[in-house]
Residue frames as a rotation matrix with the C-alpha (Angstrom) as fourth column:
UNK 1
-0.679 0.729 -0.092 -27.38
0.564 0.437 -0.700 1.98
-0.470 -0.527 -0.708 -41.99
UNK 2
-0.528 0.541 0.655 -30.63
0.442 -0.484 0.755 3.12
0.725 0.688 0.016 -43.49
UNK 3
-0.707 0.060 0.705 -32.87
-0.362 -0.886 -0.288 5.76
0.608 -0.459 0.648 -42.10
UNK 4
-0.108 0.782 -0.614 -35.32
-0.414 0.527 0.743 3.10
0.904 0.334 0.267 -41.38
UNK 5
-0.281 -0.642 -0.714 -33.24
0.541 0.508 -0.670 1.17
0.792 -0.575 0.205 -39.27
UNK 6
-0.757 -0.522 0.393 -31.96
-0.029 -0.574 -0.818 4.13
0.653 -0.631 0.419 -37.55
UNK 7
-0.130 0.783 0.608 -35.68
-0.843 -0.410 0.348 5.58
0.522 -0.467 0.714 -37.08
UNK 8
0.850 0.474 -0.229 -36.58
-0.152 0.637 0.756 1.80
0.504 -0.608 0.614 -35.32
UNK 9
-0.269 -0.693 -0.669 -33.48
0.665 0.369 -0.650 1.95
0.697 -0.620 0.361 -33.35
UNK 10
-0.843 0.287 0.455 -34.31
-0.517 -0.663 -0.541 5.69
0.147 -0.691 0.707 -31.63
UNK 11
-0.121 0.992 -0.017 -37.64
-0.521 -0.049 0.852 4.40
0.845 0.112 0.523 -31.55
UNK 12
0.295 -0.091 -0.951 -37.00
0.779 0.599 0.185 1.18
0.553 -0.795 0.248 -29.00
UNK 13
-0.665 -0.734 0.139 -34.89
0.549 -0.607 -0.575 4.21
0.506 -0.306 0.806 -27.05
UNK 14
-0.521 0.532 0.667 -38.01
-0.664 -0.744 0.075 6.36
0.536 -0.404 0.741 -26.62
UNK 15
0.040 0.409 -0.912 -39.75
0.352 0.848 0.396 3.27
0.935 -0.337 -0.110 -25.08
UNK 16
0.458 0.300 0.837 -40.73
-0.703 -0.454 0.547 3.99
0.544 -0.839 0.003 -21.49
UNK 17
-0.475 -0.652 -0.591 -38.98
-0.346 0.756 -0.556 2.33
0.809 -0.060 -0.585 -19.42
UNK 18
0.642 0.766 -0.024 -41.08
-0.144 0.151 0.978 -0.01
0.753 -0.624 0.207 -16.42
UNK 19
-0.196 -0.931 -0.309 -37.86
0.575 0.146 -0.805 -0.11
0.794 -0.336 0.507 -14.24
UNK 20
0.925 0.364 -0.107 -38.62
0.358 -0.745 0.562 1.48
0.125 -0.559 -0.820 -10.99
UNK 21
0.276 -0.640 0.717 -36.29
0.423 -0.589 -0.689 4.45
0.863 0.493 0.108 -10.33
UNK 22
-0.431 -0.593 -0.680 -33.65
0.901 -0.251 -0.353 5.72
0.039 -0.765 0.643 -7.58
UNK 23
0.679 0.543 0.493 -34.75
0.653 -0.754 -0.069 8.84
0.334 0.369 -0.867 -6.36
UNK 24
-0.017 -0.816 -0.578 -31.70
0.925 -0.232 0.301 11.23
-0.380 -0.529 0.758 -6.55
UNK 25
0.499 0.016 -0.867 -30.86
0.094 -0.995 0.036 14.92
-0.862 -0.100 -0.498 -7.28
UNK 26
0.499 0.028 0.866 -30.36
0.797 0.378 -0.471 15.39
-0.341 0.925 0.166 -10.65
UNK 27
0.968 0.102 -0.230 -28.57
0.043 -0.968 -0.248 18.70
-0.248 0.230 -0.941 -10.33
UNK 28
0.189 -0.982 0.005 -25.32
-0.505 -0.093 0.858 17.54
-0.842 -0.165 -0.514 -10.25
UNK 29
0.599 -0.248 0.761 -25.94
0.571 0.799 -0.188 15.37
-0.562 0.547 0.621 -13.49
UNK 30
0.829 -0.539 -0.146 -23.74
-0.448 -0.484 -0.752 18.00
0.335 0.689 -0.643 -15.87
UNK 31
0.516 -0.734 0.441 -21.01
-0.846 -0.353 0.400 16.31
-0.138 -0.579 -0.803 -13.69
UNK 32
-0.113 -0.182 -0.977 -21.33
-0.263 0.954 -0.147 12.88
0.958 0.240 -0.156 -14.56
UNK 33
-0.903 -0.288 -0.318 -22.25
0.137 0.510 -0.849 12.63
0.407 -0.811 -0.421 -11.22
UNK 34
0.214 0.974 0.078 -25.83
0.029 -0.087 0.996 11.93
0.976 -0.211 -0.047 -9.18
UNK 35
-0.746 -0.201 0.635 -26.40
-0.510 -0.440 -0.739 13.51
0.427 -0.875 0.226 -5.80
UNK 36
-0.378 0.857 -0.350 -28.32
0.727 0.509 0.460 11.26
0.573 -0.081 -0.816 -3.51
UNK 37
0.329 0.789 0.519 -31.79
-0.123 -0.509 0.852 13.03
0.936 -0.344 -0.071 -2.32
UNK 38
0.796 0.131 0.590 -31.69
-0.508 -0.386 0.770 12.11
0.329 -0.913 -0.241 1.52
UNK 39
-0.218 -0.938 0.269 -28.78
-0.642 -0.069 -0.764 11.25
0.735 -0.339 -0.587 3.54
UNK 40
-0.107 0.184 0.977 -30.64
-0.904 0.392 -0.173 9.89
-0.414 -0.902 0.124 6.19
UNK 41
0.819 0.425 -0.385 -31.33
-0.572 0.554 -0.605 6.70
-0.043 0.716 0.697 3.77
UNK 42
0.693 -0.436 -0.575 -28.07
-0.035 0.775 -0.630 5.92
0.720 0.457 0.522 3.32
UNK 43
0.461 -0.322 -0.827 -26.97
0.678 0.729 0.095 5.95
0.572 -0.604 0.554 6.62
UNK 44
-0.693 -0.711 0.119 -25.00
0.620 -0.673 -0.405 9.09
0.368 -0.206 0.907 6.98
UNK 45
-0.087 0.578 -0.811 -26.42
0.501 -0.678 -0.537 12.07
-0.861 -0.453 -0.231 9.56
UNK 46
0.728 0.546 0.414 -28.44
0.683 -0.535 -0.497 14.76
-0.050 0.645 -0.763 7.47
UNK 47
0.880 -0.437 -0.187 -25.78
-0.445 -0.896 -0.002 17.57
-0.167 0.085 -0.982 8.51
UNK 48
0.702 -0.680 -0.211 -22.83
0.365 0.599 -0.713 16.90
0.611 0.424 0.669 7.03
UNK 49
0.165 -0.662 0.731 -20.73
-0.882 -0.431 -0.190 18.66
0.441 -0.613 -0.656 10.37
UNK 50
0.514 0.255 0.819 -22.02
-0.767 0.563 0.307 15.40
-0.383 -0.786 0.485 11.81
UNK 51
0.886 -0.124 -0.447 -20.63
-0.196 0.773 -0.603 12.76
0.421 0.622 0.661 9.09
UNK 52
0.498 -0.823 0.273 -17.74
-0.037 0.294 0.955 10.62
-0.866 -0.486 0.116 10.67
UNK 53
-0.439 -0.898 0.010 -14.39
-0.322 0.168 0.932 9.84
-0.839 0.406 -0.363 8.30
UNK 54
-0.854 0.243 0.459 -16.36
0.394 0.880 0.266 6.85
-0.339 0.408 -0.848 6.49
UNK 55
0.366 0.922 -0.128 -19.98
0.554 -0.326 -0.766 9.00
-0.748 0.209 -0.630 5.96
UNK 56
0.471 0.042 -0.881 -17.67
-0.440 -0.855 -0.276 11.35
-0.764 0.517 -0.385 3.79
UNK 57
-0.652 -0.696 0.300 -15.75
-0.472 0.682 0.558 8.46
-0.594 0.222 -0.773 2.29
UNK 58
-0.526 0.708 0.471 -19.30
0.625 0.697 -0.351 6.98
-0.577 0.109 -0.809 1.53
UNK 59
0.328 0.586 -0.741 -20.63
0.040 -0.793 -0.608 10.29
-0.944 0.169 -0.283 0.67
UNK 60
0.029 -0.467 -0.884 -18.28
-0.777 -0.567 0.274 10.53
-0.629 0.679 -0.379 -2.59
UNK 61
-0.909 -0.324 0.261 -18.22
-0.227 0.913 0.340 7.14
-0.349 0.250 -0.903 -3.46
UNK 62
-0.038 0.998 0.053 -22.16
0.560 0.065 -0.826 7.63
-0.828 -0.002 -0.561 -4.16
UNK 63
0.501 0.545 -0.672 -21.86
-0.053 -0.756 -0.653 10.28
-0.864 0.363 -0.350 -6.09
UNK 64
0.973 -0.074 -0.217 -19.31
-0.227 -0.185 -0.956 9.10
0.030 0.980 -0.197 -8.54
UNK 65
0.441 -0.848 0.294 -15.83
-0.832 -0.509 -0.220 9.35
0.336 -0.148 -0.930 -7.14
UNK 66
0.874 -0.331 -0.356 -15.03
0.353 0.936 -0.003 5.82
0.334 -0.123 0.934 -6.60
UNK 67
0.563 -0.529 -0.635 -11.88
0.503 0.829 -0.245 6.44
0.656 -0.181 0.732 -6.89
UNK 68
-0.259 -0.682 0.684 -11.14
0.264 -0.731 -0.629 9.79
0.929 0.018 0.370 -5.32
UNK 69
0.688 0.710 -0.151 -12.91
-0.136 0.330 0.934 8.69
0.713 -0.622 0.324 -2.54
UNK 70
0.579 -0.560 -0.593 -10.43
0.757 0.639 0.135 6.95
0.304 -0.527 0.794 -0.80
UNK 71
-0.125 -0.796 0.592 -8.28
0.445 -0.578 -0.683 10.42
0.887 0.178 0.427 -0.99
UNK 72
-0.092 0.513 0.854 -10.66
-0.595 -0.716 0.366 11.73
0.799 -0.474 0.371 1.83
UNK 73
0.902 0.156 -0.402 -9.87
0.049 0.889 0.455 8.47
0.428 -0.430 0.795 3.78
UNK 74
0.319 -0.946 0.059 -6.11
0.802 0.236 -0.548 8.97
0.505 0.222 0.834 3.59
UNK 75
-0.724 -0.583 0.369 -6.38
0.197 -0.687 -0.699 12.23
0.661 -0.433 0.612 5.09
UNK 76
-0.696 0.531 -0.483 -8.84
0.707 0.623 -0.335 11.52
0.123 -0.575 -0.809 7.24
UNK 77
-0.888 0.382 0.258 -11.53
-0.248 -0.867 0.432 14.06
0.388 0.320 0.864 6.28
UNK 78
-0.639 0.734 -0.230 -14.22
0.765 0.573 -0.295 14.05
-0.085 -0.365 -0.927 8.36
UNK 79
0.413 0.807 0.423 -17.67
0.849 -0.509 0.142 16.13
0.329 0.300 -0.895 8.12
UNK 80
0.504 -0.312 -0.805 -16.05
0.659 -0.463 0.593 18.74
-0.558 -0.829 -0.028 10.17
UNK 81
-0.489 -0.856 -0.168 -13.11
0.235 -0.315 0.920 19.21
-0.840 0.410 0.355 7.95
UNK 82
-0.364 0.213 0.907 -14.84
0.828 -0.372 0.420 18.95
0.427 0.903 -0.041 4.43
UNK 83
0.325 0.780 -0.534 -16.61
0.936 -0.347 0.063 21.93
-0.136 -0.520 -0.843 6.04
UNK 84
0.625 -0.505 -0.595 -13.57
0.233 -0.607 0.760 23.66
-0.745 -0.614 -0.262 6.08
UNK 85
-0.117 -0.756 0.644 -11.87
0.780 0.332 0.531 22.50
-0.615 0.564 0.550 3.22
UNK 86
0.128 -0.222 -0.966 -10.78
-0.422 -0.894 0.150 25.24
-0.897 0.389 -0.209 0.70
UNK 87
0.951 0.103 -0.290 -11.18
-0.304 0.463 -0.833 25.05
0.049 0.881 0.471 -3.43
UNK 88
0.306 -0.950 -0.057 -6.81
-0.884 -0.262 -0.387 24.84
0.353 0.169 -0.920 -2.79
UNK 89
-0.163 -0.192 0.968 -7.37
-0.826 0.563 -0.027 22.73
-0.540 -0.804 -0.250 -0.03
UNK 90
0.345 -0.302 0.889 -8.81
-0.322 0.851 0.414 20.10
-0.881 -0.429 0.197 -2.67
UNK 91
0.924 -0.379 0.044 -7.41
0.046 -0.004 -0.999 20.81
0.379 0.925 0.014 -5.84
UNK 92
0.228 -0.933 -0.278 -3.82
-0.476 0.142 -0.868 20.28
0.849 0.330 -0.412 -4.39
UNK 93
-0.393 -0.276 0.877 -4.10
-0.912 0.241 -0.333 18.76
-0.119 -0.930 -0.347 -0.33
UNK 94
0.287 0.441 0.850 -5.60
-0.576 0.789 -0.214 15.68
-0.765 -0.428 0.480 -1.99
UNK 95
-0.640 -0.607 -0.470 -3.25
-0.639 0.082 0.765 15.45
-0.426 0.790 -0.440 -4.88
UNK 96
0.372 0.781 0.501 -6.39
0.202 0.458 -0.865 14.56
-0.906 0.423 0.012 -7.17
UNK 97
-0.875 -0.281 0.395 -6.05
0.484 -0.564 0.669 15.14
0.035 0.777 0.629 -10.57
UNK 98
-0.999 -0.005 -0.038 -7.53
0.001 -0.994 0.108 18.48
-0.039 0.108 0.993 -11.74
UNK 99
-0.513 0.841 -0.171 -11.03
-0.461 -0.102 0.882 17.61
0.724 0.531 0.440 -13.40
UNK 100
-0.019 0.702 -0.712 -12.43
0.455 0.640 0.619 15.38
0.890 -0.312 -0.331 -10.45
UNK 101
-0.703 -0.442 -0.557 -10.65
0.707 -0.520 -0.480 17.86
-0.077 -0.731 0.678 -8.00
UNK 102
-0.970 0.242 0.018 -12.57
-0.198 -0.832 0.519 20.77
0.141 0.499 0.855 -9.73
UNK 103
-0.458 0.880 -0.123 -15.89
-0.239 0.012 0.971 19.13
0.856 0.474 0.205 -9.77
UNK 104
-0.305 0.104 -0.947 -15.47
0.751 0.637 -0.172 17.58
0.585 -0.764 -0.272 -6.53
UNK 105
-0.777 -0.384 -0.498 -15.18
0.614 -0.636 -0.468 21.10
-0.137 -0.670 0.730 -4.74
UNK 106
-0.952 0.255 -0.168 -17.32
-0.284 -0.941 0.182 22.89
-0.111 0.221 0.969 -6.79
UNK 107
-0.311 0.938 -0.155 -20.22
-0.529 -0.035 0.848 20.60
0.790 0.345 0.507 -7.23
UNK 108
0.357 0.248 -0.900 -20.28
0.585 0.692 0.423 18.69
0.728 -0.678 0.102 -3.59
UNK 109
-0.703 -0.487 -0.518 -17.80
0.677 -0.235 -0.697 20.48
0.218 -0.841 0.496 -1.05
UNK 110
-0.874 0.369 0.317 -19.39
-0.218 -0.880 0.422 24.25
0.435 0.300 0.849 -2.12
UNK 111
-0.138 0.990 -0.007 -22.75
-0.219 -0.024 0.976 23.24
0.966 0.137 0.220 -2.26
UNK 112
0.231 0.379 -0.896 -22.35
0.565 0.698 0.441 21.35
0.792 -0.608 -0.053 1.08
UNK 113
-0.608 -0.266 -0.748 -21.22
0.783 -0.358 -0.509 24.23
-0.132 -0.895 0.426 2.86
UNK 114
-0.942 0.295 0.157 -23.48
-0.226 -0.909 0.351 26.51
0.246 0.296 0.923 1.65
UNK 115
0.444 0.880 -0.167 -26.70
-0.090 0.229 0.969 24.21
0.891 -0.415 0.181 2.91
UNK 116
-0.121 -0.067 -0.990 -25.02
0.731 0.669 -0.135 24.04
0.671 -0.740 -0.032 6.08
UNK 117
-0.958 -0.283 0.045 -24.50
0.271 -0.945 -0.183 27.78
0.095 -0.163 0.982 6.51
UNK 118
-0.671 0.727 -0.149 -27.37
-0.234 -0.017 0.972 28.18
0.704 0.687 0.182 5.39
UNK 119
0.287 0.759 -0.585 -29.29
0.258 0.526 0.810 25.61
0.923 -0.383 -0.045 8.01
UNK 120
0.129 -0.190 -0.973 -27.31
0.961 0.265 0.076 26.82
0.243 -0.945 0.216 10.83
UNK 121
-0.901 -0.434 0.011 -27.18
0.372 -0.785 -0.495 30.36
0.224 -0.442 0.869 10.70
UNK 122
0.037 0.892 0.450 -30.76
0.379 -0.429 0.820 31.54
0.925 0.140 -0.354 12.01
């Protein structure tokens, strides 16, 4: 390809796009995964102590985890439990493989106990 080309291919790329836009948390993008902003939106209680089986089922399945989703179904992980859940607890009690296990814990479980702590300890 010539540089020409190239330069009117990036170009179309920088194009704005008129698409209106989801509004989600964008911290988790390094994960390949997007945190949605509010909770209450999609259905599930803000505190995640409150989330039944299916809110945390739903909760991963948003963010990316299609299929490791279902793992948190199978053992019936409700808001309660993730709460509880140790980095051991899912990198080997949900016989994930390693890399979605790893990201799962550290960018969703973590974080979600640490805003809960967080909101509930005053």
């Amino acid at each position: 390809m010539s540089n020409s080309l190239l330069e009117g291919v990036f170009a179309e790329v920088k194009e704005p796009c008129s698409l209106p836009m989801l509004s989600v948390d964008m911290e988790n993008k390094e994960n390949g995964s997007v945190g949605v902003k509010n909770s209450m939106e999609s259905g599930r209680p803000p505190d995640p102590a409150d989330w039944a089986v299916m809110d945390v089922v739903n909760y991963f399945r948003t963010v990316g985890f299609e299929e490791q989703a279902s793992a948190f179904q199978e053992q019936e992980i409700d808001g309660k439990s993730l709460l509880l859940m140790t980095r051991n607890d899912v990198l080997t009690g949900l016989q994930l493989k390693l890399g979605p296990a790893l990201k799962i814990y550290e960018y969703h479980v973590k974080p979600l106990q640490t805003k809960h702590l967080k909101n509930n300890s005053s």
